[in-house]
C-alpha positions as CSV (number, residue, x, y, z in Angstrom):
1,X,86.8,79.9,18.5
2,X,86.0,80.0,22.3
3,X,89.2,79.3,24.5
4,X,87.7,76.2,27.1
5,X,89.1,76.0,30.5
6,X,88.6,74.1,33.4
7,X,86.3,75.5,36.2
8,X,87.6,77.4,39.1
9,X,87.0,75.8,42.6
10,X,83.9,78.8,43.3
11,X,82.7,77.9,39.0
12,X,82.9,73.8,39.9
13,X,81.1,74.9,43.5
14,X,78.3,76.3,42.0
15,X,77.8,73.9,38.8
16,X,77.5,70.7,41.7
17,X,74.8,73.0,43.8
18,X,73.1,73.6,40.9
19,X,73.3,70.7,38.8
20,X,71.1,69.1,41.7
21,X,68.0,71.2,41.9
22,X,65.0,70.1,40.1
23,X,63.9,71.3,36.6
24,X,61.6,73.5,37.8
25,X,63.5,75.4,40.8
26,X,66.5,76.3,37.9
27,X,65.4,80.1,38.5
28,X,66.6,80.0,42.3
29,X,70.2,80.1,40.9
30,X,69.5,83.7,39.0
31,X,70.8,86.7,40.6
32,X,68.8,90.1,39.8
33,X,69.8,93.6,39.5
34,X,68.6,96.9,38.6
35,X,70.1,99.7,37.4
36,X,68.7,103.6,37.3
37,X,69.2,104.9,33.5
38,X,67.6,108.3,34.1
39,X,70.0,111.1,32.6
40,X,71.8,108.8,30.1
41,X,71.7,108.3,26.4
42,X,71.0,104.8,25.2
43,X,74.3,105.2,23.3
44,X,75.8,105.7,26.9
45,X,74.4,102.5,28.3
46,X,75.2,100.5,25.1
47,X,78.5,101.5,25.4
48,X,79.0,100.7,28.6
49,X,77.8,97.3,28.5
50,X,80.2,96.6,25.6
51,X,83.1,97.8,27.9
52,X,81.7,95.4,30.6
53,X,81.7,92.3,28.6
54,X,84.9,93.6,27.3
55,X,86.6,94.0,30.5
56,X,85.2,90.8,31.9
57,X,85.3,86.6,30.6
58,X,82.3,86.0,32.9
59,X,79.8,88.1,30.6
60,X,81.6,85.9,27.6
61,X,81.4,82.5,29.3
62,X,79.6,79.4,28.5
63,X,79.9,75.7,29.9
64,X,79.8,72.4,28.8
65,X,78.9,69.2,31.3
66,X,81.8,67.4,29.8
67,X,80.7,63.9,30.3
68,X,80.6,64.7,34.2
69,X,83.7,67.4,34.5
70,X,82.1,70.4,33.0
71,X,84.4,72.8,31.4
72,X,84.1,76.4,30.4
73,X,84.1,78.4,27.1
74,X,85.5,81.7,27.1
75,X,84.1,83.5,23.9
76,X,86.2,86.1,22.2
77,X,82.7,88.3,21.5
78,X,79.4,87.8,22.1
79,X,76.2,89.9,21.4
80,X,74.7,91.6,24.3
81,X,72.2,89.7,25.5
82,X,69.6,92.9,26.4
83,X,66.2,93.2,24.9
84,X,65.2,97.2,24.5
85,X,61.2,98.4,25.3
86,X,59.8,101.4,24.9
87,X,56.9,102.7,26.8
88,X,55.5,104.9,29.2
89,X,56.5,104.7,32.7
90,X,54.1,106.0,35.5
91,X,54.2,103.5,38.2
92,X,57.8,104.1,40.5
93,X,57.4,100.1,41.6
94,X,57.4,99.0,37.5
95,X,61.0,97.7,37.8
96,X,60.2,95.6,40.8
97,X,57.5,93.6,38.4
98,X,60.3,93.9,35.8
99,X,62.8,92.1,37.7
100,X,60.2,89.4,39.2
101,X,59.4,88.6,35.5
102,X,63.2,88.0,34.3
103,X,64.5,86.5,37.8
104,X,61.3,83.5,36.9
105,X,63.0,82.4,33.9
106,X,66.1,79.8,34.4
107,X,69.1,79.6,32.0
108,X,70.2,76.8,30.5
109,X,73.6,75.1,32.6
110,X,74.9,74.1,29.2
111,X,75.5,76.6,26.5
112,X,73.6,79.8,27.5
113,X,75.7,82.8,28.0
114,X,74.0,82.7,31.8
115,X,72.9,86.7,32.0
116,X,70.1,88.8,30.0
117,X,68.6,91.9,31.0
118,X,66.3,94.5,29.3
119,X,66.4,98.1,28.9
120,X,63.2,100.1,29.6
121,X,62.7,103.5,28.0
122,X,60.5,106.3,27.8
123,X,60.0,108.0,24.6
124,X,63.5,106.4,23.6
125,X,65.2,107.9,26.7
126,X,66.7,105.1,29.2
127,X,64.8,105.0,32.5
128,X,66.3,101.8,33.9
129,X,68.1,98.2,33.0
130,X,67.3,94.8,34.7
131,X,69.6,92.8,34.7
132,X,69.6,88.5,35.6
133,X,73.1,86.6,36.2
134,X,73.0,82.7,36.5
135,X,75.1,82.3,40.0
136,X,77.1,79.8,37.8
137,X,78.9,82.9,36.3
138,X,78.8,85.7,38.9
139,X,78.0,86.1,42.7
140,X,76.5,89.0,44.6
141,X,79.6,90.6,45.4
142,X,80.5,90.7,41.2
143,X,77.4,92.2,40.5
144,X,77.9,95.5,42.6
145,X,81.5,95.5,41.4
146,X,79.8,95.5,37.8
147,X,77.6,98.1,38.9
148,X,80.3,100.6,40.2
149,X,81.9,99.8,37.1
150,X,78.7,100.5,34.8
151,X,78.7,103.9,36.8
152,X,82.1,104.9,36.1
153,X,81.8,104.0,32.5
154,X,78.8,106.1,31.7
155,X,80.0,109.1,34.0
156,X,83.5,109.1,32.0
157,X,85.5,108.0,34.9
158,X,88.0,105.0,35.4
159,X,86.7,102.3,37.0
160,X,89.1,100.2,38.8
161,X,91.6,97.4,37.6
162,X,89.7,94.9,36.4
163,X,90.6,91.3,38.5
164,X,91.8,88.3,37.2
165,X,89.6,86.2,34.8
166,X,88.1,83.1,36.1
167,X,90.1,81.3,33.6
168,X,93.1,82.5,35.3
169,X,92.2,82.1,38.9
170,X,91.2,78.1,37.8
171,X,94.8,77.9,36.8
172,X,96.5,79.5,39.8
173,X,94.5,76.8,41.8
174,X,96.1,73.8,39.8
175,X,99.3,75.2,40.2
176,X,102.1,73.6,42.2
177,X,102.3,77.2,44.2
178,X,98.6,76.4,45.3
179,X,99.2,72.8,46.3
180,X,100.0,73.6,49.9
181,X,96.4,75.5,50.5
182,X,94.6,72.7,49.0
183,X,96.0,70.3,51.2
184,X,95.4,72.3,54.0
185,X,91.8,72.1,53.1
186,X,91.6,68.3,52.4
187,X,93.2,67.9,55.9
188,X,90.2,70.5,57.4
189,X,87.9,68.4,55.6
190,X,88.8,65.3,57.2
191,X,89.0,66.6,60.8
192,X,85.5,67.9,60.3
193,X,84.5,64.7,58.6
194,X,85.9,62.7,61.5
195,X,84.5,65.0,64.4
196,X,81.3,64.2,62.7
197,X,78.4,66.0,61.0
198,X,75.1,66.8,62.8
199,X,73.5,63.6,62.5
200,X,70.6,65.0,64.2
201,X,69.8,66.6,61.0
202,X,69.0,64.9,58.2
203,X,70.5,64.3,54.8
204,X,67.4,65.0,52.6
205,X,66.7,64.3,49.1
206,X,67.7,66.2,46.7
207,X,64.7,66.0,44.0
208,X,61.7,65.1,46.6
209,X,59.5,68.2,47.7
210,X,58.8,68.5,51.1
211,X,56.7,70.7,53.6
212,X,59.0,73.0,54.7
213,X,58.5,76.4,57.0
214,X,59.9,79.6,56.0
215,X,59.9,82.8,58.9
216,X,61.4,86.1,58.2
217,X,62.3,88.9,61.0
218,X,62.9,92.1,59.5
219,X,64.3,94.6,62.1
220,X,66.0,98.1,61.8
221,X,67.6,98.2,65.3
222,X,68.7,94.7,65.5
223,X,71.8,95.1,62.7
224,X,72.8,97.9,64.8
225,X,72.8,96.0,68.3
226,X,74.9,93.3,66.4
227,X,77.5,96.0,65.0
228,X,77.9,97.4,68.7
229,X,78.2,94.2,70.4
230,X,80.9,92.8,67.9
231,X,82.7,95.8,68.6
232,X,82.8,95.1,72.5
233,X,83.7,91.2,72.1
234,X,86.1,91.9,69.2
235,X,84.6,90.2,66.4
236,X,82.3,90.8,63.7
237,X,78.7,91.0,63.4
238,X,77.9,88.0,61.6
239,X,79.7,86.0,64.3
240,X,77.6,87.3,66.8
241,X,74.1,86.3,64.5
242,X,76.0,83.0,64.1
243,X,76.8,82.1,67.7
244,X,72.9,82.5,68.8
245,X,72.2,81.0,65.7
246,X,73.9,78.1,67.0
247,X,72.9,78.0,70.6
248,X,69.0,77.5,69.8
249,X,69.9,75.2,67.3
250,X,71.8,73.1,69.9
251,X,68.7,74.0,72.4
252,X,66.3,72.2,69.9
253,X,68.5,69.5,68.9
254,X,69.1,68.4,72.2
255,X,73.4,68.8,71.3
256,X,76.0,70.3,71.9
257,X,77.6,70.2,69.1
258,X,75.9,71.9,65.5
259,X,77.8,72.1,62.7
260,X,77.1,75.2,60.7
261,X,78.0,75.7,56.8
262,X,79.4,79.3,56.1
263,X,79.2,81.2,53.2
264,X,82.8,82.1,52.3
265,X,83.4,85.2,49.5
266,X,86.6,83.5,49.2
267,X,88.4,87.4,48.2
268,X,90.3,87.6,50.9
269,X,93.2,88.7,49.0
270,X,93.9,92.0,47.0
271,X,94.0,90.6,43.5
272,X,90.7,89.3,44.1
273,X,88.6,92.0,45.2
274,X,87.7,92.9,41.7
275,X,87.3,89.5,40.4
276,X,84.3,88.8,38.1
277,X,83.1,85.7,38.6
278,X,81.4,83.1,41.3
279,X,83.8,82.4,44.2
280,X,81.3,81.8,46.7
281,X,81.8,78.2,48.7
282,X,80.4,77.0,51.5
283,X,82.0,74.8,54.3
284,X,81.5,73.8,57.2
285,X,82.7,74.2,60.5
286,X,81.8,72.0,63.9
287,X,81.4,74.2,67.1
288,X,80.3,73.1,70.8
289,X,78.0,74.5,72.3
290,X,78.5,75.2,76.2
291,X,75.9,75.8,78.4
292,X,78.0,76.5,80.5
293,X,80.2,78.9,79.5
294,X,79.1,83.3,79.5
295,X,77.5,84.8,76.3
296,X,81.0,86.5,75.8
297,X,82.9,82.9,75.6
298,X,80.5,81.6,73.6
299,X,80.8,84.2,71.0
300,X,84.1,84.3,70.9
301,X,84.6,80.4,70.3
302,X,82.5,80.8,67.5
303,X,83.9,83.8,65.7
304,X,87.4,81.6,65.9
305,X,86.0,78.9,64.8
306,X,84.1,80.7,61.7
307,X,87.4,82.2,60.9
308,X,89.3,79.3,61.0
309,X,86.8,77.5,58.8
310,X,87.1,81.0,56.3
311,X,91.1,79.8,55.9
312,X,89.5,76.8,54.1
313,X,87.0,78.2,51.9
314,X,88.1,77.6,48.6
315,X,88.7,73.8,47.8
316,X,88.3,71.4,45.0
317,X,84.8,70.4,45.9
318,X,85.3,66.9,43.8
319,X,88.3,66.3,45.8
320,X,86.6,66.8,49.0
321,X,83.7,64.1,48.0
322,X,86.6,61.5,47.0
323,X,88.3,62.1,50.9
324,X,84.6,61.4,52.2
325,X,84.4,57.8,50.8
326,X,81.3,56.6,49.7
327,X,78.0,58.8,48.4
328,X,75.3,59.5,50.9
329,X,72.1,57.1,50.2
330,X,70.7,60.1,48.5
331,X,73.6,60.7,46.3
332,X,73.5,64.2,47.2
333,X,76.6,65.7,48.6
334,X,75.9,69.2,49.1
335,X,72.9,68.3,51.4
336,X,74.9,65.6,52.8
337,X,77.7,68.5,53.9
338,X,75.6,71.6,54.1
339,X,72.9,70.4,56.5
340,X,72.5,73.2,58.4
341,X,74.3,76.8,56.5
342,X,74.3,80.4,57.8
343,X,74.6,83.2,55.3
344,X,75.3,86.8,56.1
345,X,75.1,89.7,53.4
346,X,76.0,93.4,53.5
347,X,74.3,94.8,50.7
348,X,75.1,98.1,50.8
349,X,76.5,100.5,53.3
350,X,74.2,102.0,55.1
351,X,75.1,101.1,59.2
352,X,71.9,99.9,60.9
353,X,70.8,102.6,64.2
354,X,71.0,100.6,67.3
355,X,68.6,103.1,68.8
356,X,66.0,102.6,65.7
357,X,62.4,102.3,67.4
358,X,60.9,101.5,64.3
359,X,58.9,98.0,65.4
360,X,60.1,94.8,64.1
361,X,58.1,92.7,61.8
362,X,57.8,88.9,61.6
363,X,56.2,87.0,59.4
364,X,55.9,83.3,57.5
365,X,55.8,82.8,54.3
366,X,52.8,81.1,52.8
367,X,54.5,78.7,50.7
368,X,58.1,77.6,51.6
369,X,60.8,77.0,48.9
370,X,60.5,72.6,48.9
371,X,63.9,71.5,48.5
372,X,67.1,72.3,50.0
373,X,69.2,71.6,53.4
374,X,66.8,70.9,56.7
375,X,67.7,74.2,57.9
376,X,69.2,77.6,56.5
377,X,69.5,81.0,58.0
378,X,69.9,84.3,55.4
379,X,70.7,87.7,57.4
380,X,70.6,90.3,55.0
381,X,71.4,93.9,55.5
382,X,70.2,96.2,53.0
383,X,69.4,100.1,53.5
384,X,70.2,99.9,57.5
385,X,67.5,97.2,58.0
386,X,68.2,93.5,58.7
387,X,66.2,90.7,57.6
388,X,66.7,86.8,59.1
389,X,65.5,84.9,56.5
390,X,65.0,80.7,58.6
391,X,64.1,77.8,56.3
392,X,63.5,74.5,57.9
393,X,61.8,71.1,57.7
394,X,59.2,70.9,60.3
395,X,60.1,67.1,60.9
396,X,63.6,68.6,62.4
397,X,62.4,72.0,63.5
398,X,58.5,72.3,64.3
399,X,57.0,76.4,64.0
400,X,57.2,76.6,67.7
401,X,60.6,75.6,67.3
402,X,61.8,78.2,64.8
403,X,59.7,81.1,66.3
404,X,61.7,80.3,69.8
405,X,64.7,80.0,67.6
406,X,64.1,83.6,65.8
407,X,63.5,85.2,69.2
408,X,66.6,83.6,70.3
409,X,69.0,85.6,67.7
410,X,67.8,89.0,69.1
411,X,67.5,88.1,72.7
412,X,71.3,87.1,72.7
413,X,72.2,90.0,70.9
414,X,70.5,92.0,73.1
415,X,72.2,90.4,76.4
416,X,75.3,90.2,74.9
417,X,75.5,93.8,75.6
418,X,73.6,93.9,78.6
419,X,75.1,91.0,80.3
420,X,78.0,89.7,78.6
421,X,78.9,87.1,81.0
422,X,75.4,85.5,81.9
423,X,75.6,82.0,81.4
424,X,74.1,80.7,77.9
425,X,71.9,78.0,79.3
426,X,70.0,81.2,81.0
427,X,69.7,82.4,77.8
428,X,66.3,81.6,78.0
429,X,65.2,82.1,81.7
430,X,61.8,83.1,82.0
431,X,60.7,86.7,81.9
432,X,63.3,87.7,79.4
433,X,61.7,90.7,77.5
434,X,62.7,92.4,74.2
435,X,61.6,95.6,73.0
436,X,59.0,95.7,69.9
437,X,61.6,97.1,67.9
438,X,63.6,93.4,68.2
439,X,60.5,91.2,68.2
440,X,57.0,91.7,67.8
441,X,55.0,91.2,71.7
442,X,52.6,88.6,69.5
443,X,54.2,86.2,67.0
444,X,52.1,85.9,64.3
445,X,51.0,81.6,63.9
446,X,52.6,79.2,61.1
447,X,50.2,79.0,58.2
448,X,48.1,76.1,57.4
449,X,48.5,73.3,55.2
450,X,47.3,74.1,51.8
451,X,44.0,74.2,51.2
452,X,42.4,71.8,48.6
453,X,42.2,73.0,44.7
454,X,38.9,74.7,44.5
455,X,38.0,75.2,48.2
456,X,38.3,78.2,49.7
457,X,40.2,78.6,53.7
C-alpha cells in the first residue's frame, strides 16, 4: 500500500504552476536528460536504475488532486518505467531526436509515476538512456545529482548520502521548529504585496493564447564578463544579469520600480544538497531603479535585494494566496505574482572565457511559447556559452523594445567593468559600442505574423 503524504512547499509550488497550463502545453513541465551507456552492460544500467528508485521516493511517487489539496503517494516498489530498443546507431545527433520525441509527451498530474525514459542499444549493447521527469517530481538540480549518482553506481563507487525524502522535508515544514521561517515569509509577502506589484505589467490569462515574442542571445564571452565583473562588485553573476535586466525593464516601462520573480533552488542548507525532489519556488522581490545612482550602486542594491528575497524562498504558496485577499480577475495567481521572473542556470562547470571572440548570435524564434507571464528572462550557462532566453507580450514589450532590452544586458555588463561608476541613466548614451562577440553589429528583425494556412510567405 502506498504511504500518502502531504506535499512539500517546492511539490505544492509546482502542482499550482502546473495545474494552470492548458491541456496541450502539459509537456512544458517535462524535464529531459540523456545519459551516455557506451562501455556498460545492460545488466549494469538495470541495476543502477533499481538502486536509483531505491535510494529515492521521487522515482516512487504519485499524486492525487485531493478535492483541491493534492496529496502524494509514496509507493514501496514500482516497475521501471524504461522502454528498451535495439537498433543500429550511425547518426551522433540520434539522441537529440530521441529526447525531442519523449520531452513532446506530457504525464498525467494525477496518478502517473511522472518519469519514463528509453534505453537505446546496438546489437544489445547500451549506447545511451533518455530520460523525461515531470517538474512535479524533480527539478534540474535533482537530475544531475541522479546523474552523478547513476555514474557512481555503474562505475562501482559510492555515491553520496542520499537527502531527505520529500515526504520528510513536507513534514519538517509543518513542524513547530519551522513555524518561525514561515512567518518570516508571510511577513515578506505582505511587505511586497503592500509596496505593490508592477502594475505596468499585466496579469494575463491563464488559458488564452496570445502573440508573444521570443529572442535568444547566445554568447561565449558574455558569461565570462559577468563572472569577472561580479568578482569586482562582490556579488554573483546572476545578480549582475539581473540588475541590467531590471534597468531596461524600468527604461521601457517608464518606472522605477520592477518587481522581478527569482528562481530560488531553495538548498541552501547541507541536508538538502542531495535532495531528490522539486524545491524550486519563485518569489518576488521589488527593487528601484535609480537613474541616478553609478552602475556599481545599482548592482549592488540588487544583488541585496535578490538575496534578501532568497531568505524567503520556500513558503506555503496556499498561504501566501489567503494573505493576498481576494483572486485576481483571472483567477490566476502565479501570473498575478510572477509577472515579470528572471531565471539563471549553471548547467555544468565549465567557466565562460571573458576573452572568447567567438561572435555572438541573436536570433527570434518563429513561434513563441502562447501562455505564461508578460515577460521572462532564462540565462543559461551550459559548456562555457551563455544563452538569454526573453519571452514577452508585444502589447507590454514591442520587438524594438526587447532587442534594446537584450543589448542592454551586455552593454551593462560590459561597462560595469569599464566604468563602474557611470551613471545608469547613461547607460544608454549614444555611440555606446559592443564588440561582435557580445551583440551582433545587425539585429536580425522580429518575424512576421503567421502566414495564412496554404499560402506561402
Amino acid at each position: 500500500m502506498p504511504v500518502e503524504s502531504p506535499l512539500s512547499h517546492g511539490q505544492l509550488f509546482s502542482w499550482r504552476e502546473i495545474e494552470r497550463y492548458p491541456e496541450d502545453w502539459l509537456a512544458e513541465a517535462n524535464l529531459p536528460a540523456t545519459w551516455d551507456l557506451r562501455g556498460l552492460s545492460v545488466g549494469q544500467v538495470t541495476a543502477a536504475l533499481e538502486r536509483l528508485v531505491a535510494r529515492h521516493e521521487a522515482l516512487r511517487t504519485t499524486y492525487d488532486p485531493g478535492g483541491g489539496t493534492p496529496v502524494q503517494r509514496v509507493h514501496e516498489s514500482v516497475a521501471l518505467p524504461i522502454e528498451r530498443v535495439d537498433r543500429v546507431v550511425t547518426d551522433p545527433a540520434e539522441h537529440e531526436r530521441t529526447k525531442a520525441e519523449l520531452v513532446a509527451v506530457p504525464f498525467a498530474m494525477a496518478d502517473d509515476l511522472n518519469w519514463r525514459g528509453r534505453l537505446v542499444c546496438s546489437r544489445g549493447a547500451p549506447v545511451y538512456l533518455t530520460l523525461v521527469f515531470s517538474h512535479l517530481i524533480v527539478d534540474l538540480w535533482s537530475i544531475h545529482h541522479l546523474q552523478d549518482e547513476f555514474k557512481a553506481l555503474t562505475s562501482g563507487a559510492r555515491p553520496a548520502p542520499a537527502g531527505p525524502p520529500p515526504r520528510e522535508v513536507a513534514r519538517r515544514q509543518r513542524a513547530d521548529a519551522w513555524r518561525p521561517r514561515q512567518e518570516g515569509a508571510e511577513r515578506y509577502w505582505r511587505s511586497v504585496l503592500a509596496e505593490g506589484l508592477t502594475d505596468e505589467l499585466p496579469t494575463l490569462p491563464a488559458r488564452v493564447k496570445r502573440e508573444r515574442l521570443e529572442l535568444t542571445l547566445h554568447s561565449r564571452r558574455l558569461g565570462g564578463l559577468a563572472a569577472e565583473a561580479a568578482r569586482r562588485h562582490g556579488v554573483t553573476a546572476p545578480a549582475v544579469v539581473m540588475a541590467f535586466v531590471a534597468a531596461g525593464l524600468a527604461r521601457h516601462l517608464g518606472t522605477d520600480r520592477v518587481t522581478m520573480s527569482l528562481m530560488s533552488s531553495n538548498r541552501f542548507a547541507p541536508e538538502d544538497q542531495h535532495l531528490i525532489g522539486t524545491m524550486n519556488q519563485l518569489v518576488p522581490v521589488v527593487t528601484e531603479v535609480d537613474r541616478r545612482a553609478t552602475l556599481a550602486e545599482h548592482i549592488k542594491r540588487l544583488h541585496w535585494a535578490g538575496a534578501r528575497a532568497y531568505r524567503h524562498g520556500s513558503y506555503d504558496f496556499d498561504r501566501v494566496t489567503e494573505v493576498a485577499g481576494p483572486a485576481p480577475e483571472h483567477g490566476c495567481w502565479v501570473n498575478h505574482f510572477f509577472r515579470a521572473w528572471f531565471n539563471y542556470v549553471q548547467v555544468d562547470r565549465r567557466p565562460s572565457d571573458p576573452a572568447d571572440q567567438t561572435p555572438a548570435e541573436l536570433a527570434w524564434t518563429p513561434v513563441a511559447q502562447p501562455y505564461g507571464q508578460a515577460f521572462r528572462v532564462r540565462v543559461e550557462v551550459r559548456g562555457g556559452r551563455t544563452g538569454v532566453l526573453m519571452l514577452g507580450d508585444p502589447d507590454v514589450l514591442p520587438a524594438e523594445a526587447m532587442t534594446d532590452l537584450m543589448r542592454t544586458i551586455p552593454m551593462g555588463i560590459q561597462l560595469a567593468l569599464t566604468e563602474p561608476d557611470r551613471a545608469l541613466k547613461d547607460l544608454w548614451s549614444a555611440g555606446a559600442e559592443l564588440p561582435p562577440a557580445l551583440f551582433p553589429a545587425n539585429p536580425p528583425s522580429p518575424p512576421g505574423p503567421p502566414s495564412p494556412a496554404g499560402s506561402s510567405r
